[in-house]
C-alpha positions in Angstrom: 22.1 15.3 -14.6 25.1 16.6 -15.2 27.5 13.0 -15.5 25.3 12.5 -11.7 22.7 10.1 -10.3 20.8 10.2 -7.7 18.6 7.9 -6.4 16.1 7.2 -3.5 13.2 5.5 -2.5 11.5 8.7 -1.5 11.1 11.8 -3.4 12.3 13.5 0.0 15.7 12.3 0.3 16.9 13.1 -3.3 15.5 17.1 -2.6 18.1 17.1 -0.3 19.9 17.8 -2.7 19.7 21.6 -3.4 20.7 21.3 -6.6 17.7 18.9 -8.2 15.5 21.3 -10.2 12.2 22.0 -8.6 10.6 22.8 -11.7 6.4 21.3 -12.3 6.0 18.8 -15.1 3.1 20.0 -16.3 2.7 16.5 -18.0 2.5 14.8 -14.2 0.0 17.5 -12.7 -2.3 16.3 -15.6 -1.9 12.9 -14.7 -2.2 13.5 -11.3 -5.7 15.9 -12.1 -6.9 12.6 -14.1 -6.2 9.5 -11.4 -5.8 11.5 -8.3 -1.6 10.4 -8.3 1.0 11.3 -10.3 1.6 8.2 -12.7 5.0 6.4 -13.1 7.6 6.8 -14.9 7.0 11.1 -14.2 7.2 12.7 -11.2 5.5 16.2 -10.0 9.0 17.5 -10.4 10.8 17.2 -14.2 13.9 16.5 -13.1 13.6 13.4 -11.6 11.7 10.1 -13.0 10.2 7.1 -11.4 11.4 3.8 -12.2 8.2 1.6 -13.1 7.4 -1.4 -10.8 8.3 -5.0 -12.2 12.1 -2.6 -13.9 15.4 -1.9 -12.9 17.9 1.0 -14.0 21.0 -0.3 -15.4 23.4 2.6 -15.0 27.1 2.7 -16.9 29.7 5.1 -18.2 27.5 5.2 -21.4 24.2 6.5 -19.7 21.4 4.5 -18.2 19.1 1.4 -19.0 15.7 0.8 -18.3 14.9 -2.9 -18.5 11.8 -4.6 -17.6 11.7 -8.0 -15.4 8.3 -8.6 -14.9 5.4 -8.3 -16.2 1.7 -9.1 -14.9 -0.5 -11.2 -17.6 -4.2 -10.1 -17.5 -7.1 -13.2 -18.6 -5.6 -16.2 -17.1 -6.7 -19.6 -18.8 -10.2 -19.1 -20.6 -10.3 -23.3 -20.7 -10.7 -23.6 -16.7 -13.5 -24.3 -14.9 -15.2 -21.6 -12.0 -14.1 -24.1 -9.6 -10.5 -24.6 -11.1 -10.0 -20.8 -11.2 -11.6 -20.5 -7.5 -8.7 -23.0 -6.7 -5.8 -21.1 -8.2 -6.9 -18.3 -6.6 -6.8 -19.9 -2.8 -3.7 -21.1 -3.8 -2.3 -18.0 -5.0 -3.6 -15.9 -2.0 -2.2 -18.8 0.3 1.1 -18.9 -1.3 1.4 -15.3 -1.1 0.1 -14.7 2.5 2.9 -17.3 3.2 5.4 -15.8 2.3 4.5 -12.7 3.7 4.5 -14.2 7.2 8.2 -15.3 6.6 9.4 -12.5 9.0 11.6 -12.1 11.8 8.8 -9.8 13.0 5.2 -9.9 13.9 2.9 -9.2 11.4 -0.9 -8.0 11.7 -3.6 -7.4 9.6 -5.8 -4.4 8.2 -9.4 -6.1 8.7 -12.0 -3.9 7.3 -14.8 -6.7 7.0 -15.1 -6.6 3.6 -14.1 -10.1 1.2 -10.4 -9.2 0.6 -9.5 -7.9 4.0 -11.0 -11.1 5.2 -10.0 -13.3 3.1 -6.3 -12.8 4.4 -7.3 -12.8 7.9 -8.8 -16.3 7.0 -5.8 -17.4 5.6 -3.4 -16.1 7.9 -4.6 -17.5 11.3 -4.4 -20.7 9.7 -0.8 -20.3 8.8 0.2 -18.8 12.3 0.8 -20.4 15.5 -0.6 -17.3 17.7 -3.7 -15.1 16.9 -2.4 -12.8 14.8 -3.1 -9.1 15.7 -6.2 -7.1 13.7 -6.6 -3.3 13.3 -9.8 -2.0 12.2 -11.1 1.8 12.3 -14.1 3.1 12.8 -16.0 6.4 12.5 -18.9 8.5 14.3 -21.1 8.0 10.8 -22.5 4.6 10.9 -22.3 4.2 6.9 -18.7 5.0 7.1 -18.0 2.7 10.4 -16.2 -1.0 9.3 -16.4 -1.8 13.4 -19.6 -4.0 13.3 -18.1 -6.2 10.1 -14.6 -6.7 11.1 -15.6 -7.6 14.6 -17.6 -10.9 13.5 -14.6 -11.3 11.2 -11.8 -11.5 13.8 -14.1 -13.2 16.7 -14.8 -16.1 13.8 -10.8 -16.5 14.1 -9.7 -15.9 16.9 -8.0 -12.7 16.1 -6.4 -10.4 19.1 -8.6 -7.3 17.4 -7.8 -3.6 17.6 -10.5 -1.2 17.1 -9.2 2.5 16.6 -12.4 5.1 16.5 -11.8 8.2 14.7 -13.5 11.4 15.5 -14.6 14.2 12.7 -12.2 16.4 14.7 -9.3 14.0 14.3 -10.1 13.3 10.6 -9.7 17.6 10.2 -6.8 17.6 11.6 -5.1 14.2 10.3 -4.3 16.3 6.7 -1.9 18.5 8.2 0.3 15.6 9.9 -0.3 12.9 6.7 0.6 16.2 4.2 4.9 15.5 5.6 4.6 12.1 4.8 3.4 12.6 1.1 6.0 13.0 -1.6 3.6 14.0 -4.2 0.2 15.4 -4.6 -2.6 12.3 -4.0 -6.0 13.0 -3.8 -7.4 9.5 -2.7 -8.9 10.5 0.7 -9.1 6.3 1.4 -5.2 7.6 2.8 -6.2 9.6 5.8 -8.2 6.5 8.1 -4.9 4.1 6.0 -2.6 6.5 8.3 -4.6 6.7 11.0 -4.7 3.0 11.5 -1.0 2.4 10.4 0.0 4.9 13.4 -1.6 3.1 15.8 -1.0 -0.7 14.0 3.0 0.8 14.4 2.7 0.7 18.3 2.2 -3.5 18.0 4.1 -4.3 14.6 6.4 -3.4 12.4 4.0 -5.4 9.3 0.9 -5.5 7.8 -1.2 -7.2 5.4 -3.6 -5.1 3.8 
């Protein structure tokens, strides 16, 4: 806007700017109504624009570019076998949880019990020298409370497990503190026990794999 960009990973830091228009995009508060976020490129202000994952911005005297680099293919090869697409998959999840763990840091793991959670705590013990650290959270509610599963999870692999229990009274109160960190309205409540269990990962690592 006006011969300027600005530009920011968060939403936050380019309102710093008194000058960006604060005006709704009614467009956005649709989208966000429909899917519980506001859906990329829009944002829930007009002014300012996402730029959509797998693009860049190419930004000259003439004006700006939006060019895509990647782009994910959906099907995969009809021709393989269950087994041969069983095998890509480890592979893939291996290669991935690899590189992940290529960090001058210490990374853990959000172990919820279920397959995928699992699957890359499975993975990434094998690939680590020490246990590597597990958080899972439970609640007061039994059919909400992952403790039980995610236990026999991490004692299967040795995992140093962290077991954070959150209270009805906590929960209340966790919307008031998780409302700073949100950019945007989102409406999927899976990101209250998410920051709850990201605080207290936070006092071990600086990483996780979720």
């Amino acid at each position: 806007d006006r011969g300027t960009l600005l530009f920011a990973s968060e939403l936050g830091a380019l309102l710093c700017d008194k000058a960006v228009d604060r005006t709704m995009d009614p467009l956005a508060l649709d989208g966000y109504l429909r899917t519980l976020t506001v859906p990329e490129p829009r944002c829930i202000y007009r002014a300012v624009k996402k730029v959509p994952a797998g693009h860049y911005l190419h930004v000259n005297g003439l004006g700006t570019e939006l060019h895509g680099y990647f782009d994910l293919e959906v099907g995969g090869d009809r021709t393989l076998t269950e087994a041969q697409h069983q095998e890509q998959l480890r592979e893939a999840l291996e290669q991935t949880v690899g590189l992940s763990l290529c960090s001058d840091v210490e990374v853990g793991c959000f172990l919820s019990g279920g397959v995928d959670s699992s699957a890359l705590v499975a993975i990434a013990s094998q690939r680590h020298e020490k246990p590597i650290r597990t958080y899972s959270l439970g609640f007061d509610e039994r059919t909400f409370d992952e403790r039980p599963e995610s236990r026999r999870v991490s004692q299967a692999f040795r995992s140093r497990h962290c077991e954070i229990r959150l209270t009805r009274n906590e929960a209340v109160d966790f919307p008031d503190r998780l409302v700073k960190h949100l950019d945007e309205p989102f409406a999927d409540s899976s990101a209250l026990p998410t920051f709850a269990l990201s605080e207290r990962a936070a006092e071990d690592v600086k990483t996780v794999l979720s």
